[in-house]
C-alpha positions as CSV (number, residue, x, y, z in Angstrom):
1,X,-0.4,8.9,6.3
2,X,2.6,10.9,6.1
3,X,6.3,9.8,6.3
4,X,8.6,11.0,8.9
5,X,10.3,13.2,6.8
6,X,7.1,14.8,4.9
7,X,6.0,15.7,8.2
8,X,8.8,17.7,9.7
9,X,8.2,19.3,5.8
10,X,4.5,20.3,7.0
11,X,5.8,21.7,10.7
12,X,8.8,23.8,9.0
13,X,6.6,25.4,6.4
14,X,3.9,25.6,9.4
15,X,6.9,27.4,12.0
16,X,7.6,29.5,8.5
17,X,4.6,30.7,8.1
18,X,3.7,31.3,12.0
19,X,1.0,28.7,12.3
20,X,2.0,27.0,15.3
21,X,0.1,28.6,18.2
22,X,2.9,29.8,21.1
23,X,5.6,29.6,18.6
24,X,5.1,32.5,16.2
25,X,8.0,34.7,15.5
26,X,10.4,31.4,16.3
27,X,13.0,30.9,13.3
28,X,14.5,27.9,12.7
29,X,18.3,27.6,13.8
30,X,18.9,23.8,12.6
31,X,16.9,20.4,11.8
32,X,17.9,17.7,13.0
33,X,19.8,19.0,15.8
34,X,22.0,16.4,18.0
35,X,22.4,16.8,21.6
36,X,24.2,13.5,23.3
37,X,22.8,10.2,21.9
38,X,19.3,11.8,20.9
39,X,18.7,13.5,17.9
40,X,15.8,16.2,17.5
41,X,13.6,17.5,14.8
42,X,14.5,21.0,14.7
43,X,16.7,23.2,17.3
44,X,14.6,27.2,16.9
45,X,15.2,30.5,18.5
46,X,12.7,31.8,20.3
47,X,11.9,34.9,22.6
48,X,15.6,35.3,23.0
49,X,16.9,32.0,23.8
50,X,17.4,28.2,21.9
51,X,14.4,26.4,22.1
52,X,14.2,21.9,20.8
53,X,11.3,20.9,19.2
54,X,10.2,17.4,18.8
55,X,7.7,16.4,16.5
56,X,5.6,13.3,16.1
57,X,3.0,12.3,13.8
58,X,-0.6,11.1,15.0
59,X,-2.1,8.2,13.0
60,X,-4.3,7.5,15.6
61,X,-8.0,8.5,16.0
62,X,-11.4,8.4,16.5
63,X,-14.1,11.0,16.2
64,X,-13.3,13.7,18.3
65,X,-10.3,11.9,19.9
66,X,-6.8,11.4,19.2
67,X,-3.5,9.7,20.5
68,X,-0.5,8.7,20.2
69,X,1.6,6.1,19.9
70,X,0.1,3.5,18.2
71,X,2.2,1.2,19.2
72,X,4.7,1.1,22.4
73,X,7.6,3.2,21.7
74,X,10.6,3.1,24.3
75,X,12.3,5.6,21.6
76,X,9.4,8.3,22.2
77,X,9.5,7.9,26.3
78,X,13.2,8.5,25.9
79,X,13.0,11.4,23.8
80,X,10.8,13.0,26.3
81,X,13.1,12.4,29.4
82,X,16.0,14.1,27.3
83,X,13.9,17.1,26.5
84,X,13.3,17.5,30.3
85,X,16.7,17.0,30.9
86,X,17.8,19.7,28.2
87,X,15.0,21.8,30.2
88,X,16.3,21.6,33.3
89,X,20.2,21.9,32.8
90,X,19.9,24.2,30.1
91,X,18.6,27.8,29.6
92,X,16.5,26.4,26.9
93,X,13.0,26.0,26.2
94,X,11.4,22.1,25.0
95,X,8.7,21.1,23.3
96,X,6.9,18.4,21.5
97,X,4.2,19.2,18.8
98,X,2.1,16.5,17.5
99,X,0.5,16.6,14.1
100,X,-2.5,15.0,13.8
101,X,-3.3,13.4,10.6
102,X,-6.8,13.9,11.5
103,X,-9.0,17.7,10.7
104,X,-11.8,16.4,13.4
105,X,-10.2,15.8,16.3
106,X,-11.0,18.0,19.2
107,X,-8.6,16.1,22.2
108,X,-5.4,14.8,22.3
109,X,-4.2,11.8,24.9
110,X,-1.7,9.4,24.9
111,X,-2.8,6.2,24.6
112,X,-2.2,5.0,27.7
113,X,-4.3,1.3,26.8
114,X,-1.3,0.2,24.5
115,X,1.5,2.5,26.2
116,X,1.3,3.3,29.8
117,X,4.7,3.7,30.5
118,X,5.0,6.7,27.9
119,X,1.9,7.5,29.2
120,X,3.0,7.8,32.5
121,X,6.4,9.9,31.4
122,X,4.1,12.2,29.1
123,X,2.1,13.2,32.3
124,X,4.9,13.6,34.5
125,X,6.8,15.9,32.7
126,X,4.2,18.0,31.8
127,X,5.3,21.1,33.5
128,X,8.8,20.8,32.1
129,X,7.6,20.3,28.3
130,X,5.7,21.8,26.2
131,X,3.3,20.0,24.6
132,X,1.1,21.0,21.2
133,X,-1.7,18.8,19.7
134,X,-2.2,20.5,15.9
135,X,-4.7,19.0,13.4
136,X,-4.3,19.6,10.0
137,X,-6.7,19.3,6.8
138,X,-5.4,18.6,3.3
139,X,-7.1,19.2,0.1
140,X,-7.8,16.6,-2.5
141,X,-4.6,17.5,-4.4
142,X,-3.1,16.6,-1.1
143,X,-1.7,20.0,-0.6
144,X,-2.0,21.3,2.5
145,X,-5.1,23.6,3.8
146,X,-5.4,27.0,5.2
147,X,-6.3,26.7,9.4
148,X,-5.5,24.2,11.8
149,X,-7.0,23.5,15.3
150,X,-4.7,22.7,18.2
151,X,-6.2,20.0,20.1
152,X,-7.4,20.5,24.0
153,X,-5.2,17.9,25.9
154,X,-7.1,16.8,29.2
155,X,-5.2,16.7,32.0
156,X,-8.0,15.8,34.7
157,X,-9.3,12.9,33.0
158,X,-5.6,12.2,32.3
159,X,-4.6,11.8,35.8
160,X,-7.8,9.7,36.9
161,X,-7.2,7.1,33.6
162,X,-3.1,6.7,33.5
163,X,-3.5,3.9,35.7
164,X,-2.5,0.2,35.3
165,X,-6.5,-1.2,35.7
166,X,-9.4,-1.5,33.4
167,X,-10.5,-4.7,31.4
168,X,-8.9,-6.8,29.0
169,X,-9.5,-9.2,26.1
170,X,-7.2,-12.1,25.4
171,X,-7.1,-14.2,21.9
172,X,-6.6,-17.8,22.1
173,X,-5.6,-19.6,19.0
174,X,-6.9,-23.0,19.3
175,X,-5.4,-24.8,15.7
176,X,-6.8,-28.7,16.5
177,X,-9.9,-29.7,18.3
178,X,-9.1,-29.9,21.9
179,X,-11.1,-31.4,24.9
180,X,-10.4,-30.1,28.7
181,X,-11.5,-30.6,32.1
182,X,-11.7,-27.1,33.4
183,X,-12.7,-26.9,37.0
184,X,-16.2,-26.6,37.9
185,X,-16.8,-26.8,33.9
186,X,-16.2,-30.0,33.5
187,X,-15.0,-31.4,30.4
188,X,-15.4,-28.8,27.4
189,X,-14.3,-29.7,23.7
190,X,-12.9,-26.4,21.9
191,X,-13.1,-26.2,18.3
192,X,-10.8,-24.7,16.2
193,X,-11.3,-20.8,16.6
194,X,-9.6,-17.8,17.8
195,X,-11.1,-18.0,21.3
196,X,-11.4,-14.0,22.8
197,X,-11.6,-14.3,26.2
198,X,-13.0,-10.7,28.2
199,X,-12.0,-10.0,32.2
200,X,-11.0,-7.3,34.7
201,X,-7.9,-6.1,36.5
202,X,-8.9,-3.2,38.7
203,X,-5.4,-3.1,39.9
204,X,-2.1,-4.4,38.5
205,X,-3.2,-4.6,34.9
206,X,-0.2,-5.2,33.2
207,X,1.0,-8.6,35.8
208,X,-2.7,-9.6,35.0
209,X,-2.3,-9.5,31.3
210,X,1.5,-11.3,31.9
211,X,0.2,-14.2,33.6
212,X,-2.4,-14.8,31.0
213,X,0.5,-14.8,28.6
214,X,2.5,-17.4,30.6
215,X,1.3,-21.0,30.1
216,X,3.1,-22.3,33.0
217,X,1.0,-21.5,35.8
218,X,-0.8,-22.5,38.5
219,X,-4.5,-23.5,37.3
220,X,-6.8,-20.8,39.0
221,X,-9.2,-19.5,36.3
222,X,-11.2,-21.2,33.2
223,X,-8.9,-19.3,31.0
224,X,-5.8,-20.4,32.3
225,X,-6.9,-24.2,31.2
226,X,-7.7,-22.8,27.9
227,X,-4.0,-20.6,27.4
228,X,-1.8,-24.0,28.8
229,X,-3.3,-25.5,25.5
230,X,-3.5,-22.7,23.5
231,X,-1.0,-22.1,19.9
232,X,-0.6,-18.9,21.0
233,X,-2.3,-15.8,22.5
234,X,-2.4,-12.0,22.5
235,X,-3.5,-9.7,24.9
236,X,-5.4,-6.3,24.2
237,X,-5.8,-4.0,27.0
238,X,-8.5,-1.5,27.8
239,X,-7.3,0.8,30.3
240,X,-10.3,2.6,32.6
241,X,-11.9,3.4,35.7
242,X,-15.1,2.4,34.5
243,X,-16.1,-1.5,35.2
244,X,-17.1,-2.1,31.4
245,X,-16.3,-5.8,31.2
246,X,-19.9,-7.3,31.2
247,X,-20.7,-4.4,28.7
248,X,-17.7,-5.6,26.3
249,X,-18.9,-9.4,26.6
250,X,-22.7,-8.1,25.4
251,X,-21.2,-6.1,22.2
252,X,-18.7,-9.4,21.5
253,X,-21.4,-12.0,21.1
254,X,-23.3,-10.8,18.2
255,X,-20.0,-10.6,16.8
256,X,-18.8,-13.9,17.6
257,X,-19.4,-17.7,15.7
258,X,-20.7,-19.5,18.8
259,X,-20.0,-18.6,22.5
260,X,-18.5,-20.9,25.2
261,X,-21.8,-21.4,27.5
262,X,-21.1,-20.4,31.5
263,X,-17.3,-19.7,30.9
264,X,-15.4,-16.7,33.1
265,X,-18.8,-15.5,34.4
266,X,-19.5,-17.6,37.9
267,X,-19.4,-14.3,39.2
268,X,-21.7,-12.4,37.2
269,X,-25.2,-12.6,35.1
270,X,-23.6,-12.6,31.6
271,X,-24.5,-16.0,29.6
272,X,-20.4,-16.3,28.7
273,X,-17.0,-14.3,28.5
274,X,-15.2,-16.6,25.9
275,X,-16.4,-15.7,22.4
276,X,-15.2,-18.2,19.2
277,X,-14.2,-16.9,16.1
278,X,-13.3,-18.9,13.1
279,X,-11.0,-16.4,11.7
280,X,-8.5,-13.6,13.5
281,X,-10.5,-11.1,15.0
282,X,-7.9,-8.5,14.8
283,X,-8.6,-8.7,11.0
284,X,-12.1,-7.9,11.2
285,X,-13.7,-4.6,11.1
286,X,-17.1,-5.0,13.1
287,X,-14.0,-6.5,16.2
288,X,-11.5,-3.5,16.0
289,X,-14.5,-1.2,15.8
290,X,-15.5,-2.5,19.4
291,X,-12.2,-2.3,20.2
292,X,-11.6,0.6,19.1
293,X,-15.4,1.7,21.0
294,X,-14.4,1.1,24.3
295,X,-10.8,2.6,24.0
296,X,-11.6,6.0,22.6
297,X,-15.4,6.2,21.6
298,X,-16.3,6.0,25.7
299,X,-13.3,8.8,25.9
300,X,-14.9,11.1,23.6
301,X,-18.4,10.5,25.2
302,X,-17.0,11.5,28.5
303,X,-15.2,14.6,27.3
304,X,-17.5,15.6,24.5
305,X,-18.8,18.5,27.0
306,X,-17.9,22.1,27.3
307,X,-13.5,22.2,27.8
308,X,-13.0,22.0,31.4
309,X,-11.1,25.3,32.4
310,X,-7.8,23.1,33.8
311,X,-8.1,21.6,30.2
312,X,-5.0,23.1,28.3
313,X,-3.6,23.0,24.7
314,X,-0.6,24.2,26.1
């Protein structure tokens, strides 16, 4: 993937060349253009008046979808509050256009399961910023090639998912063989594994996944005996309004050394939501694929239709 400075390379030769759809005819006045404490990519002229452009690299995606960040980035929400700012006070047009490393993708979303809070800013100042999704194809001399396709961004489905609920799934080191008495369990001896443990927050995700992280606690669920003892533990979010939960636990098994009979699921049919693995799931492919499944595959599938008309690449 491209570094920083090789991308705002691709988007000056793209604003040189007029390839930038809603920005042709702009020159460029300055890169790296400083206004307070933030710095910006490049500072243009533009239909008779200054106009600051952002730009961010995509790295992540998956068929017909794509997102950014990959990982949380206070530094991007910050940079979009300033642009809305410069929007506001000044008689200057703002903008953000995001390269996508990726020639198949069709929509662009922020990825709101690992970043709500820029998610949530993104949204918001959507009417103050001007936002451009551009997917780019490079030859196999890694020069770039002729065409790009600017991404539809969703705002419907947008407004229903940008909301702290959905499911979860937890990883529970467990170094040393370790017997509990967990409630209505009884006693259980855990091997050592990574234990991934699945559940659902249809409200207050984000506290939900924070308490699991705690150890000191009061004792309510059969994970919470399981975390107290635990080396350590990570938490991966799924942010939806679908109820997928006993749906992720049916994909997990196959995938999993042994299951933990009867565990997490007194409320429901499945046979267990705590799956063992003896090494780190996070470094297996068949586990990131399902993660990776139920984060953006299920997007695409619901959005993989004819572009609603309030759907804009604007």
């Amino acid at each position: 993937m491209l570094h920083t400075h090789v991308t705002n390379k691709v988007v000056q030769h793209l604003l040189e060349t007029n390839r930038v759809p809603g920005l042709e005819g702009a020159t460029i006045t300055k890169a790296e253009a400083t206004v307070g404490h933030h710095r910006f990519d490049f500072l243009l002229h533009h239909q008779g008046r200054p106009y600051m452009l952002e730009v961010k690299s995509c790295t992540l995606f998956e068929g017909a979808i794509a997102m950014f960040p990959d990982a949380v980035t206070e530094r991007g929400r910050s940079h979009l509050e300033s642009l809305a700012q410069l929007a506001q006070s000044e008689d200057m047009g703002c903008g953000v256009l995001f390269l996508v490393q990726w020639p198949k993708g069709r929509f662009f979303l922020p990825d709101y399961h690992s970043d709500l809070a820029f998610s949530q800013t993104f949204y918001a100042l959507r009417d103050k910023i001007d936002y451009k999704a551009l997917a780019v194809t490079w030859n196999h001399d890694l020069t770039l090639a002729e065409g790009q396709a600017e991404l539809a961004i969703p705002w419907e489905f947008l407004s229903e998912e940008i909301q702290d609920g959905g499911t979860y799934l937890v990883i529970l080191h467990v170094p040393e063989p370790l017997t509990l008495s967990i409630g209505s369990l009884g006693q259980r001896t855990f091997q050592p594994a990574y234990y991934v443990y699945t559940g659902t927050a249809k409200k207050h995700l984000t506290q939900r996944i924070n308490r699991h992280l705690r150890k000191k606690k009061t004792l309510r669920w059969h994970v919470d005996y399981l975390r107290e003892k635990a080396a350590s533990c990570q938490a991966l979010p799924i942010r939806t309004t679908e109820r997928i939960e006993h749906v992720l636990a049916q994909r997990l098994s196959p995938l999993a050394d042994w299951v933990v009979p009867g565990f997490g699921c007194s409320d429901c049919n499945c046979t267990s939501h705590l799956f063992a693995f003896r090494d780190n799931p996070v470094r297996s492919q068949p586990f990131m694929e399902v993660l990776q499944y139920f984060r953006m595959g299920r997007v695409e599938e619901r959005l993989f239709a004819p572009i609603n008309p309030e759907c804009s690449a604007d």
